[in-house]
TORMARBA-993200 format. One record per residue: residue number from 1; chain; y negated, z, x of N, C-alpha, C, CB in turn. Coordinates in pm, whole numbers, plus 50000, padded with zeros to 5 digits. Glycine has a CB too. Example, Ala and Ser with C-alpha at 12.3 -4.5 7.8 and 13.67 -1.06 7.14 Angstrom:
TORMARBA-993200
     k   c     npy     npz     npx    capy    capz    capx     cpy     cpz     cpx    cbpy    cbpz    cbpx
     1   A   50569   50780   51319   50450   50780   51230   50330   50780   51320   50447   50905   51131
     2   A   50225   50708   51285   50106   50714   51367   49997   50787   51290   50060   50572   51408
//
This chain:
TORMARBA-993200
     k   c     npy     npz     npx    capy    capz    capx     cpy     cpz     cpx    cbpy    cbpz    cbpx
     1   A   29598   11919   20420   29535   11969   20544   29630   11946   20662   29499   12121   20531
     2   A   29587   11874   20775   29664   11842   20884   29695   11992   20997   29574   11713   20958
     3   A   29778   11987   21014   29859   12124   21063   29720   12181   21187   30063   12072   21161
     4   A   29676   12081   21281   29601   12118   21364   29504   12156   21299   29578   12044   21451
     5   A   29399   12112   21176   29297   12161   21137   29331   12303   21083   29236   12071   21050
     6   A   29427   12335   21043   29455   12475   20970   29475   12576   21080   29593   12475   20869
     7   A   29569   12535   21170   29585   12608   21298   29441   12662   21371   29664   12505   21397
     8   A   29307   12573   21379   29235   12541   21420   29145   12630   21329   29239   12415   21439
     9   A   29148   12624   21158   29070   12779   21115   29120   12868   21103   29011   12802   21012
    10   A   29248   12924   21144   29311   13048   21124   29215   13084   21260   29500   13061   21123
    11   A   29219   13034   21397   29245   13091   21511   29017   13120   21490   29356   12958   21667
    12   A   28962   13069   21402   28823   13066   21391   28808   13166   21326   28760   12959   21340
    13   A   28874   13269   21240   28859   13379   21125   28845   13532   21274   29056   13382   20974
    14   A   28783   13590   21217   28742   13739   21300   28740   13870   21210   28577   13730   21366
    15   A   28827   13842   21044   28832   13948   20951   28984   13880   20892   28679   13965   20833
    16   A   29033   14028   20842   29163   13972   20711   29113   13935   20622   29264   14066   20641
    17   A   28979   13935   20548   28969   13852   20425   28891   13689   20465   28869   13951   20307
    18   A   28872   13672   20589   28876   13569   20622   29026   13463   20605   28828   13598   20738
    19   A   29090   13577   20690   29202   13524   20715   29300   13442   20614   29254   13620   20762
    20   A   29284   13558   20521   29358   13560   20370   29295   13413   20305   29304   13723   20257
    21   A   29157   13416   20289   29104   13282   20249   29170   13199   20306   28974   13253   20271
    22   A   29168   13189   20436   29227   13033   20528   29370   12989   20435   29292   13076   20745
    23   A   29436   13113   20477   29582   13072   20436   29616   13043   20265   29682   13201   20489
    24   A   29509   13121   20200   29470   13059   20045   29496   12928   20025   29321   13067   20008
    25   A   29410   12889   20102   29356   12720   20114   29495   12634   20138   29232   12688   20271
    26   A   29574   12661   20246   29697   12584   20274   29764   12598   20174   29772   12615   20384
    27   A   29827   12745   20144   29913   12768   20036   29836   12656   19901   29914   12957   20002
    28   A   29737   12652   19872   29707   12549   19723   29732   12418   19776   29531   12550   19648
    29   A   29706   12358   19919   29674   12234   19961   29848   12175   19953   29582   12235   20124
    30   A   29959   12264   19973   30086   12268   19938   30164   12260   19782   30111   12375   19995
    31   A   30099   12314   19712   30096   12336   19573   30135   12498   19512   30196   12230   19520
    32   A   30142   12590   19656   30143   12707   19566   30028   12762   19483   30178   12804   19638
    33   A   30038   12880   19458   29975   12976   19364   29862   13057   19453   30095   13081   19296
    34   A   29954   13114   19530   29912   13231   19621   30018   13249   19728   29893   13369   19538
    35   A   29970   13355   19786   30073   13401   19898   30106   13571   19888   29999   13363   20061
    36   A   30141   13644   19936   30164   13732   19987   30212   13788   20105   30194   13749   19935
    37   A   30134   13821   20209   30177   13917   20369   30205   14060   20327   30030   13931   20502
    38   A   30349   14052   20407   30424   14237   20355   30451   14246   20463   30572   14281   20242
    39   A   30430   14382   20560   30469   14480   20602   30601   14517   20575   30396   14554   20573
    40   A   30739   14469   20655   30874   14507   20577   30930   14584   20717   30987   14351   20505
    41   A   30838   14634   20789   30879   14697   20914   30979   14853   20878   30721   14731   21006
    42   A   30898   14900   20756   30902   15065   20758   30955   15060   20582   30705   15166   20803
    43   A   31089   15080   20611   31188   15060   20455   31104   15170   20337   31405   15134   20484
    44   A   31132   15287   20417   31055   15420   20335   30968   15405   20295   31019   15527   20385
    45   A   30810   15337   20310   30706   15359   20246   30674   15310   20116   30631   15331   20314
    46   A   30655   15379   20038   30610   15316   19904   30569   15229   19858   30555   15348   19860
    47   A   30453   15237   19977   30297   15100   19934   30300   15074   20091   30074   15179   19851
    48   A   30406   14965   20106   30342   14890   20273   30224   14849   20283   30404   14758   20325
    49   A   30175   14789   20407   30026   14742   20408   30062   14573   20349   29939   14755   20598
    50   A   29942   14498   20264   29980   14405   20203   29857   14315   20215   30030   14442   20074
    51   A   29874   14221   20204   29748   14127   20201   29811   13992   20113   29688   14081   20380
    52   A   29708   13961   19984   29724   13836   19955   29660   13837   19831   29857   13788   19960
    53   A   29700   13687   19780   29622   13614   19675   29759   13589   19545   29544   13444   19755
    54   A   29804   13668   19516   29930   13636   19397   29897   13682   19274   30073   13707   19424
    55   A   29780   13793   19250   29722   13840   19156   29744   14035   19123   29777   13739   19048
    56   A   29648   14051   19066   29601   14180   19047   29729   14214   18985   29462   14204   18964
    57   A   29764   14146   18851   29894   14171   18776   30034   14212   18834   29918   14058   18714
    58   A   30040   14122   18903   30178   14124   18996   30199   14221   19092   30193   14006   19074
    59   A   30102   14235   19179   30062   14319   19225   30083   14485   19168   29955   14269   19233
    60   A   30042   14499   19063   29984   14630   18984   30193   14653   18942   29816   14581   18794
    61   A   30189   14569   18911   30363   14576   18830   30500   14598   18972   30404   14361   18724
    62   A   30441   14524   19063   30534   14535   19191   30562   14644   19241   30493   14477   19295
    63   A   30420   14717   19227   30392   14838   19264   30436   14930   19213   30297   14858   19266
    64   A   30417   14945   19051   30431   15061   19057   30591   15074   18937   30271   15136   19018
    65   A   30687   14908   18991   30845   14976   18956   30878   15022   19091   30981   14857   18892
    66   A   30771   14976   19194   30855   15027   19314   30980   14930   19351   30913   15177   19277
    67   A   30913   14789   19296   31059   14671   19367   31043   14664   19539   31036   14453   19297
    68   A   30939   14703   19593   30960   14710   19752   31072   14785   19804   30844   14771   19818
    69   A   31205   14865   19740   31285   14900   19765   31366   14832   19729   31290   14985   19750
    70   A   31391   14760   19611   31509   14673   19557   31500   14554   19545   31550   14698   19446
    71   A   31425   14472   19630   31316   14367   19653   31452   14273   19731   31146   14426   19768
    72   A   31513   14187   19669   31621   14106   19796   31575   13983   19847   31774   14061   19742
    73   A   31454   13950   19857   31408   13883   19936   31391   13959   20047   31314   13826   19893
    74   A   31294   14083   20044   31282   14166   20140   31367   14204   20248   31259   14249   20093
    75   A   31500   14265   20153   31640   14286   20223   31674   14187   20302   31751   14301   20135
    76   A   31670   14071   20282   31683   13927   20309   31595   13884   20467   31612   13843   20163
    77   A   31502   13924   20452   31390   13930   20558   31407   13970   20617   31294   13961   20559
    78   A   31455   14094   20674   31452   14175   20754   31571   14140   20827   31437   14296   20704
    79   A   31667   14075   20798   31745   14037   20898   31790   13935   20926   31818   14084   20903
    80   A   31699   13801   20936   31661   13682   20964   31561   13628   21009   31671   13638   20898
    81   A   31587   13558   21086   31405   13458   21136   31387   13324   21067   31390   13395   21333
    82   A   31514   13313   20953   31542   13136   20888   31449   13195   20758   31766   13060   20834
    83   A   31308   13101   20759   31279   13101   20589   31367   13057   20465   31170   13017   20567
    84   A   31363   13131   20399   31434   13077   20274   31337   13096   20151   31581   13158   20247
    85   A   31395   12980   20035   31370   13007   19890   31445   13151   19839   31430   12874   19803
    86   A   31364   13148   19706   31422   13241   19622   31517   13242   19555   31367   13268   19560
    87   A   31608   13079   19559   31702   13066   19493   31819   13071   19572   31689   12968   19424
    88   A   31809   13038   19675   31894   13096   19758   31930   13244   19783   31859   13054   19852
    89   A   31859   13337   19736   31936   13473   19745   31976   13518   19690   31913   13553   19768
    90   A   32154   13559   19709   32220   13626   19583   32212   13726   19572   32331   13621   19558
    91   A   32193   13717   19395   32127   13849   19283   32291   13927   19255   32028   13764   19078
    92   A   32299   14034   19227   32421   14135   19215   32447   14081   19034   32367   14348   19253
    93   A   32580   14094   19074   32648   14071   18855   32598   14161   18799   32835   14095   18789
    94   A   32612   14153   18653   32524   14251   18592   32575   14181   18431   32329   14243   18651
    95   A   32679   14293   18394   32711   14249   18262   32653   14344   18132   32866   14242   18261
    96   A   32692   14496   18195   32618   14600   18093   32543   14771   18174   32765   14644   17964
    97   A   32533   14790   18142   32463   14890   18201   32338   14904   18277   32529   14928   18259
    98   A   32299   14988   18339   32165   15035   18382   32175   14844   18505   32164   15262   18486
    99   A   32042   14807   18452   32021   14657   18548   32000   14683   18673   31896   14562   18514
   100   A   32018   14625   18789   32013   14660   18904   31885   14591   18994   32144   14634   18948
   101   A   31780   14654   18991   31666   14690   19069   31590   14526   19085   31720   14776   19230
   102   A   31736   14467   19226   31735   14315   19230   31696   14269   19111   31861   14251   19262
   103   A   31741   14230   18986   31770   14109   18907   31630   14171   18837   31940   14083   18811
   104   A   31590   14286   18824   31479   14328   18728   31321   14246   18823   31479   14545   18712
   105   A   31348   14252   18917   31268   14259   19041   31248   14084   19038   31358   14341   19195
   106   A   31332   14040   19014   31316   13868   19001   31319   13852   18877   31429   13767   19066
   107   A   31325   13902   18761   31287   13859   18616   31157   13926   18602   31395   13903   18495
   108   A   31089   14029   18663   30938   14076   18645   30837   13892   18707   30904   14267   18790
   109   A   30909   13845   18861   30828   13736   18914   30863   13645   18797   30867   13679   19073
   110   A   30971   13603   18737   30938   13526   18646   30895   13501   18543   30976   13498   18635
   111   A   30864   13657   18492   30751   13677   18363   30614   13649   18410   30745   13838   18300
   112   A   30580   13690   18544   30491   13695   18584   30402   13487   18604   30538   13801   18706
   113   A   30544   13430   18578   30528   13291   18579   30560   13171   18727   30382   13291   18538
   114   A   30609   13297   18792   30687   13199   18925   30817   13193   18921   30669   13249   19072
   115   A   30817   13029   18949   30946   12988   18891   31002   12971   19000   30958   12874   18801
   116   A   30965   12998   19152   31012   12992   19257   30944   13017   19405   31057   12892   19242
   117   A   30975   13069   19483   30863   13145   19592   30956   13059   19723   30861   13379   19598
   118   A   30859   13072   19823   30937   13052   19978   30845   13162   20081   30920   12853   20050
   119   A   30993   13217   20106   30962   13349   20233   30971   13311   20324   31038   13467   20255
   120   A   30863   13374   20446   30878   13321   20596   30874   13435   20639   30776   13221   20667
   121   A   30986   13486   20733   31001   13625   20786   30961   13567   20911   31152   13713   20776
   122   A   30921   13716   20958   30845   13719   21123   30839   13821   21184   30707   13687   21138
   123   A   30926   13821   21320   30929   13976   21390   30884   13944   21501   31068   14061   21408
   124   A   30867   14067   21557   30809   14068   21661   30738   14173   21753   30752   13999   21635
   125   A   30767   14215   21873   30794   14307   21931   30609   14345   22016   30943   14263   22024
   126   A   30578   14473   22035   30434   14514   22064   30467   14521   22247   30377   14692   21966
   127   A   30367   14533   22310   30360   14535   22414   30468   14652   22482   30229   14541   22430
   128   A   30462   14766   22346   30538   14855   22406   30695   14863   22383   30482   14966   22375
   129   A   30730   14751   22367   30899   14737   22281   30916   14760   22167   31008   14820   22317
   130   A   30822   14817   22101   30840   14829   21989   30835   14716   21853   30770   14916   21987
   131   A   30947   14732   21773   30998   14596   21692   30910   14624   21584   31172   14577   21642
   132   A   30862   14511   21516   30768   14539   21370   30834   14401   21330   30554   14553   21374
   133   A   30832   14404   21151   30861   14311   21093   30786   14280   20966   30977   14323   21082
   134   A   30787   14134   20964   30627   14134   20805   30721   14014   20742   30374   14054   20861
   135   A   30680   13973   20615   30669   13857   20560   30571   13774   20520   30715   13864   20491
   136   A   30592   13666   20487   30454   13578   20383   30553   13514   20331   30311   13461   20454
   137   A   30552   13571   20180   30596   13434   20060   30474   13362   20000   30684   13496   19907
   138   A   30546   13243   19936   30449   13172   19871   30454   13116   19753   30419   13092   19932
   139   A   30395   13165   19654   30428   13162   19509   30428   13020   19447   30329   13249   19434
   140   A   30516   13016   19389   30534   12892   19327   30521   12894   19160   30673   12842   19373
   141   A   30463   12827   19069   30432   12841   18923   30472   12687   18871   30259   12889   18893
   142   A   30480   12572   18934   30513   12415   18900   30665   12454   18878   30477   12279   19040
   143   A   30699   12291   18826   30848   12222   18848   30905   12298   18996   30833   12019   18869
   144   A   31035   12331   18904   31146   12330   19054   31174   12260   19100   31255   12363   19069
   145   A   31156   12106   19052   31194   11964   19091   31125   11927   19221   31153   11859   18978
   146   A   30953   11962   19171   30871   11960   19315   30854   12038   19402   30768   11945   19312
   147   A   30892   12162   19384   30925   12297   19480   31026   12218   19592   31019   12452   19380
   148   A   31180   12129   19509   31285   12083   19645   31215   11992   19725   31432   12001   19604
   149   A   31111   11918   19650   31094   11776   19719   31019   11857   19863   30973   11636   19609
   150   A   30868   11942   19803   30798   11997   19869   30882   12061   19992   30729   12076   19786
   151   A   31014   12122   19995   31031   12213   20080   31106   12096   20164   31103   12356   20032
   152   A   31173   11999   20134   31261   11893   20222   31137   11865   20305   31341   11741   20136
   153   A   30998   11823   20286   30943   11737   20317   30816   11845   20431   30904   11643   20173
   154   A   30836   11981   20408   30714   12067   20470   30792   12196   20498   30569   12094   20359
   155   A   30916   12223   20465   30968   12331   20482   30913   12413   20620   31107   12301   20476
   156   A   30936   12315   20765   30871   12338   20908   30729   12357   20908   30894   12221   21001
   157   A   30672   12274   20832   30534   12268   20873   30460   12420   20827   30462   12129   20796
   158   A   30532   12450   20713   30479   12626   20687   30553   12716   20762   30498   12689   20528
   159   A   30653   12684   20831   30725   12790   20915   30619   12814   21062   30902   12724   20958
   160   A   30628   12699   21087   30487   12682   21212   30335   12737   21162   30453   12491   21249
   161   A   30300   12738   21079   30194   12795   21038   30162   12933   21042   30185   12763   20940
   162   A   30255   12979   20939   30274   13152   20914   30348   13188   21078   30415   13203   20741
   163   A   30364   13150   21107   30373   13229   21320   30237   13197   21386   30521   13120   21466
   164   A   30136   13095   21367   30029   13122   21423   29917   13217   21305   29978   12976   21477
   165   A   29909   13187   21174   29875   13315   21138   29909   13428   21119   29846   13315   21080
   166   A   30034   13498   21096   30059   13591   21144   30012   13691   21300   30155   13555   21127
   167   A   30061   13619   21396   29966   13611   21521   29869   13658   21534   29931   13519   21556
   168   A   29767   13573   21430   29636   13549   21443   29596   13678   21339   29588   13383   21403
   169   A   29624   13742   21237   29655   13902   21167   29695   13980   21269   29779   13915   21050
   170   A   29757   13976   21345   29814   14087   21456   29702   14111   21564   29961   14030   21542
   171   A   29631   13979   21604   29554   13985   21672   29396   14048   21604   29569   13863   21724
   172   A   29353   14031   21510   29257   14108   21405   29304   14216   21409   29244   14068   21261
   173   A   29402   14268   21367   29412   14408   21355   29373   14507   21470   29539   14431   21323
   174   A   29452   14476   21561   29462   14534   21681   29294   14549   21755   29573   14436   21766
   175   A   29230   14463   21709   29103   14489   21731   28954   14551   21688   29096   14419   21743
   176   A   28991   14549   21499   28908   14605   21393   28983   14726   21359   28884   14508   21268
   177   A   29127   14741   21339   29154   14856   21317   29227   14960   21375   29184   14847   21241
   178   A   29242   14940   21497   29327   15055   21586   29218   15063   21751   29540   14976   21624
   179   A   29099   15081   21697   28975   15076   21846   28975   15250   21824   28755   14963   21818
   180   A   29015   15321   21726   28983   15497   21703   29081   15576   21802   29025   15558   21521
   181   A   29052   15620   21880   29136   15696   21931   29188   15813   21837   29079   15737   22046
   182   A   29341   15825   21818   29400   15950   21804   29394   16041   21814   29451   15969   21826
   183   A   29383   16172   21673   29330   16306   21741   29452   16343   21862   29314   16447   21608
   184   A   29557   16332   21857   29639   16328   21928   29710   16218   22024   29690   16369   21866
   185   A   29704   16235   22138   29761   16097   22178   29875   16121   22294   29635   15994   22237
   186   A   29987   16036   22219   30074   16052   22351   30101   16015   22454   30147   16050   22350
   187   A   30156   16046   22544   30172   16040   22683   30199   15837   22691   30332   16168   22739
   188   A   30132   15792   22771   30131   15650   22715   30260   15604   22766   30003   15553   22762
   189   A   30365   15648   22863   30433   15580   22901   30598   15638   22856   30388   15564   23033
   190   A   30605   15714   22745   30676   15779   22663   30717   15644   22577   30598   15905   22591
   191   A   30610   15597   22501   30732   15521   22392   30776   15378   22437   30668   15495   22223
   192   A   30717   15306   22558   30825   15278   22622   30962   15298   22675   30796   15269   22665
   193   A   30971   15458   22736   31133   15463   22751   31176   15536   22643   31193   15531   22885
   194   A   31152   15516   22500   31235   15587   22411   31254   15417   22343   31156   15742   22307
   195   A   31356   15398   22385   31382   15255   22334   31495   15283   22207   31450   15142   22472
   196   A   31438   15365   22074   31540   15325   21956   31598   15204   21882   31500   15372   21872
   197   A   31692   15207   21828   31713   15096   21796   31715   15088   21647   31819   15057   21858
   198   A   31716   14931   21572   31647   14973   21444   31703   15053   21346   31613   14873   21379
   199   A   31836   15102   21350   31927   15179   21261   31865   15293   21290   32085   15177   21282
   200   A   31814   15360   21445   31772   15451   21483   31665   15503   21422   31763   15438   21581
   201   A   31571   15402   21417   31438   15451   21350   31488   15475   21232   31312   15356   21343
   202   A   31524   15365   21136   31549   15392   21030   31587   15523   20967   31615   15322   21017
   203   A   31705   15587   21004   31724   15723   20966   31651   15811   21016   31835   15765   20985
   204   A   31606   15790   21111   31462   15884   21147   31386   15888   21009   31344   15803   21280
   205   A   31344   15750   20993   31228   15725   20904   31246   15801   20784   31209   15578   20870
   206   A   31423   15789   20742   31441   15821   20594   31454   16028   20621   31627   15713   20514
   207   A   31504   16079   20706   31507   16192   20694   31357   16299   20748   31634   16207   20760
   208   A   31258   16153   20788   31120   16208   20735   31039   16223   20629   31055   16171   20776
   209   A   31137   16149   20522   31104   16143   20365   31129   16289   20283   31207   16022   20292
   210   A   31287   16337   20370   31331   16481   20305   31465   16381   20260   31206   16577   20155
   211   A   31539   16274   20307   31634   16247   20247   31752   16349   20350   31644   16079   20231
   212   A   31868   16350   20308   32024   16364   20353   32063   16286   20370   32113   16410   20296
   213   A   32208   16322   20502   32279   16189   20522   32323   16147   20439   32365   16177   20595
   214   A   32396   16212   20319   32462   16101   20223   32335   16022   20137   32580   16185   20103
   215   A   32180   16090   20145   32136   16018   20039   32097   15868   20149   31994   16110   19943
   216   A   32079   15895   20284   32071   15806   20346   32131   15658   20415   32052   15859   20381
   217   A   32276   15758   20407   32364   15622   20401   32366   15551   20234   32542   15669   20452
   218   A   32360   15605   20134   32428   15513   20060   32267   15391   20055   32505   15598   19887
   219   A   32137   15416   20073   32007   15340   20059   32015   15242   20146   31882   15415   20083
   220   A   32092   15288   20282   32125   15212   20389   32273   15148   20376   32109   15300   20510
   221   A   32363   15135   20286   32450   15102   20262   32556   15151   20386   32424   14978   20226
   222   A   32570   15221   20463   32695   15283   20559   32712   15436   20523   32657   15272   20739
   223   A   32824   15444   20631   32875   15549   20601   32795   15677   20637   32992   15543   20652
   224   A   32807   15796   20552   32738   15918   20635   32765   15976   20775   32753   16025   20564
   225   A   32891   15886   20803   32895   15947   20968   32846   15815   21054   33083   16004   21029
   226   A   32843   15717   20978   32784   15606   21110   32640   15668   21115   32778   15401   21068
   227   A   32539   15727   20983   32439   15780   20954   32397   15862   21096   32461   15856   20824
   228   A   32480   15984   21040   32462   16066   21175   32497   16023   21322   32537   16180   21160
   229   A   32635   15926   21365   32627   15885   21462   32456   15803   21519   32748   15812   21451
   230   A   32397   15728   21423   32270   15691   21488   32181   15796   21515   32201   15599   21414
   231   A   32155   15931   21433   32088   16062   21409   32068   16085   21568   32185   16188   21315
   232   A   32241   16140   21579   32252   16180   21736   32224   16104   21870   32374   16209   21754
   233   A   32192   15985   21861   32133   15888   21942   32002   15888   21948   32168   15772   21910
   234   A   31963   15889   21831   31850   15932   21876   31821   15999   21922   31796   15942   21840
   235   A   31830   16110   21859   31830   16264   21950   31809   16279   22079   31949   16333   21951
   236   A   31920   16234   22095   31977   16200   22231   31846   16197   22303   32070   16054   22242
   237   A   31812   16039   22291   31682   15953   22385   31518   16028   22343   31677   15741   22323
   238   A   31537   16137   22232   31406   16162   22217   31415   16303   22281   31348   16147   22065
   239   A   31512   16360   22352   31527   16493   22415   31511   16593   22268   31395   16521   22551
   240   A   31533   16540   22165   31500   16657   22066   31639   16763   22042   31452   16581   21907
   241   A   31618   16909   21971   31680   16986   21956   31777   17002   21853   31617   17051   21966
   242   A   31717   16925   21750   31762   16886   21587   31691   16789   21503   31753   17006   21498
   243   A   31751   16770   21399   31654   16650   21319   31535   16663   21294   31686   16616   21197
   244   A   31458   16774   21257   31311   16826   21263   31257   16762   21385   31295   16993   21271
   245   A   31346   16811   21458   31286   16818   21599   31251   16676   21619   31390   16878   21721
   246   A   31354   16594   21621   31307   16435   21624   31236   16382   21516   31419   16342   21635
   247   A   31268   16412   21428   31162   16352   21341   30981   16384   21392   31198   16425   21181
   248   A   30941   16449   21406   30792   16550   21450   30762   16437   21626   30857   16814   21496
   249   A   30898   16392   21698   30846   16351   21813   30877   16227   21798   30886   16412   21933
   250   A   30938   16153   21686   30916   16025   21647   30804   15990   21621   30976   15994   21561
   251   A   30721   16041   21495   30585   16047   21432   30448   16078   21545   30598   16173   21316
   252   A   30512   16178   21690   30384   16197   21754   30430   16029   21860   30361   16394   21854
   253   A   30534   16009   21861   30520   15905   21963   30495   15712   21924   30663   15933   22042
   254   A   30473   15748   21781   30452   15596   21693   30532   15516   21696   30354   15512   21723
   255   A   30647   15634   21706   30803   15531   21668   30815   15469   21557   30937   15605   21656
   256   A   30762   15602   21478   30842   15545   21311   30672   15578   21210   31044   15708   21230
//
């Protein structure tokens, strides 16, 4: 499929299971399997919002070890705009003891029969400053032999793609599913000047779970006082009184 004709039915779809079909179609016309779109904005949530074609199985098993936390592609994503393979990300040693999350998390995809995926991370900021971040991998089940050739030869051409559909998902959404007004709604020109930053939300996010600083730094890998140094910044910019306090005016202002 020539890049303009695909570009050309993403921007023609007016539903996500439209959408999902389109990008079906490329992903096979490439030689994957399927795809998967993740939601990797919001670390804490269990079950991000997800869209794709990788299978019920995978799916059902992803879910419920809960690898969206120990997921290092994911980790990987979130702080890059360069797509990468799956072989490119390093998995933690592991000689005896309890296996570590990672390596279980990439031996479930390869039971599952993918012998190699390519992630395209994508961020990108809402009218109101606010940062969101997603992925689309793309499952691979062939030769690794044709996975290198494939990626030397199209690596760009799916990087350019997944930014106009993605886009083109952002733009669906915003129109089929956020037309409800809020029983509550905030002051509209509030979460513009609460400009957090993403460490900021983050511990917001996690001490809206019921975590502690230490359980929070070590998930976040820093220290419990860099923890709280972001805590109090926030604070700070959300005029709150204590962590309750910000947490409750994070959530009313669609920070976190």
């Amino acid at each position: 499929m020539r890049l303009e004709h695909a570009i050309a039915d993403f921007e023609a779809c007016t539903t996500m299971e439209e959408l999902r079909d389109a990008l079906q179609r490329v992903a096979e016309g490439y030689g994957f399997s399927g795809f998967n779109f993740l939601d990797t904005g919001q670390p804490h949530v269990d079950r991000p919002y997800y869209l794709g074609t990788s299978g019920r199985a995978w799916e059902q098993e992803y879910a419920g070890n809960g690898f969206v936390h120990v997921d290092p592609c994911i980790d990987k994503a979130r702080h890059t705009n360069v797509p990468f393979a799956w072989g490119g990300v390093p998995l933690p040693a592991y000689r005896s003891g309890r296996k570590p999350g990672a390596l279980k998390t990439m031996e479930a995809a390869r039971d599952h029969g993918f012998t190699e995926g390519f992630v395209v991370p994508y961020h990108f900021r809402d009218p109101l400053g606010r940062t969101f971040s997603s992925l689309v991998v793309f499952f691979w089940k062939d030769r690794i032999s044709r996975f290198k050739f494939l990626l030397d030869q199209s690596r760009f051409d799916l990087h350019l793609l997944v930014i106009y559909w993605s886009q083109r998902a952002i733009d669906i959404v915003a129109t089929t599913q956020r037309q409800s007004a809020p029983v509550v709604k905030p002051d509209a020109a509030a979460p513009a000047e609460v400009a957090l930053t993403d460490r900021e939300r983050e511990v917001i996010a996690w001490a809206s779970r019921g975590k502690t600083g230490a359980d929070t730094a070590e998930i976040l890998k820093i220290s419990e006082d860099t923890v709280e140094t972001h805590m109090r910044a926030a604070m700070r910019k959300l005029l709150a009184t204590n962590k309750t306090h910000a947490v409750a005016k994070a959530i009313y202002l669609g920070l976190i």
